[in-house]
N, C-alpha and C positions, 0 to 999 in steps of 0.2 A: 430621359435616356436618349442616346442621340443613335441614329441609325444601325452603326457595329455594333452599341452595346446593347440595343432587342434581337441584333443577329445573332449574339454570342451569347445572352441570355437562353435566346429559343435551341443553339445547339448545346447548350448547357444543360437544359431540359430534359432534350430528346437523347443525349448520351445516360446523363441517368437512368433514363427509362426502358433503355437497350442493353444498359448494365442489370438495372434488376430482374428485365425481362431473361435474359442469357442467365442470371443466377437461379430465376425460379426452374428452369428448364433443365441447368446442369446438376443441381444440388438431390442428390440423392443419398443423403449419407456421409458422404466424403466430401473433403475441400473441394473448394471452386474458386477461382478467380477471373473477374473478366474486363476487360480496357478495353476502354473508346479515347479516340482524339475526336475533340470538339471543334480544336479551333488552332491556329500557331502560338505552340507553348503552351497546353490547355489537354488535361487527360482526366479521365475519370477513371478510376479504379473500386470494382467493387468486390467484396469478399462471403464467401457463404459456405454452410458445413460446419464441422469441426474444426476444429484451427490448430492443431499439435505443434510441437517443437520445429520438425522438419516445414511445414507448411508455413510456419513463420517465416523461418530462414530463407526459402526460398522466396516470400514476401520481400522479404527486406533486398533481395536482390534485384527483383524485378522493380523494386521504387529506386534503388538505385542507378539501374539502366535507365528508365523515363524520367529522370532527375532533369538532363538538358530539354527532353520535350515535357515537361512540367513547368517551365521557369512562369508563366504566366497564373496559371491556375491549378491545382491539384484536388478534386474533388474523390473524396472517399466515399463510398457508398457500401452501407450496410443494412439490416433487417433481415436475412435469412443468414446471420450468425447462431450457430449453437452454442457451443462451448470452445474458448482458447485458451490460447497456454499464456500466463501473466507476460511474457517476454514480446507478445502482441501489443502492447501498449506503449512499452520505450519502443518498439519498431516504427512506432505510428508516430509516436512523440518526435523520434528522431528528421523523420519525413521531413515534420512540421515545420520543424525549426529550419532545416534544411533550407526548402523551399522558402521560410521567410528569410532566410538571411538573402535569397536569391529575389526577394521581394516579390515573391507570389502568393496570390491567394490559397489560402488551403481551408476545406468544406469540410467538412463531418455530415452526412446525412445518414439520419437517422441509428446512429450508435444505441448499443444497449444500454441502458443508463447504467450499469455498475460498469461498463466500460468509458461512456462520458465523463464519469467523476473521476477515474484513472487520469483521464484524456485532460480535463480540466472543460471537458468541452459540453456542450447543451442537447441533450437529444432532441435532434427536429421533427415535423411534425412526419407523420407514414408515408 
């Protein structure tokens, strides 16, 4: 790995880590959401609480807005998910495909597994 890509590994990291940190802090019961930019074209998005209809919606809009600052990487970050509304998964689905048609990375960290098999995608490790 050649220079930028231990830079942008390590702020890839430390965004996570500021993402789950801000969700254990915020999460009381109700949704949370919370974005970091790691790098140019490069966002983390992590999710926690409850997830209802409205809290989707509003999801799907805010990935819509960071769609041009996502073109590089979109890393979702989860584990203080409770319970969501099934309409969470085409949201996330949609992200996905978005961003790869835009030829970006997109991460799943650590999904619920009955949300990963939704997702198609692998729960990683805590």
């Amino acid at each position: 790995m050649d220079d930028d890509g231990h830079v942008l590994a390590e702020r890839r990291h430390r965004a996570r880590h500021d993402v789950a940190d801000e969700l254990a802090l915020a999460h009381r019961g109700a949704p949370a959401v919370a974005v970091r930019y790691f790098g140019p074209g490069c966002v983390a998005v992590g999710m926690a609480g409850p997830v209802d209809q409205a809290a989707v919606e509003r999801l799907a809009a805010l990935l819509h807005e960071l769609r041009p600052h996502s073109s590089r990487e979109l890393l979702l970050v989860f584990g203080r998910l409770d319970s969501w509304h099934p309409y969470l998964a085409r949201v996330l689905g949609q992200a996905r495909i978005q961003r790869l048609i835009d030829g970006a990375l997109v991460e799943f960290h650590n999904p619920p597994t009955t949300l990963a098999v939704q997702l198609d995608a692998h729960p990683g490790p805590g």
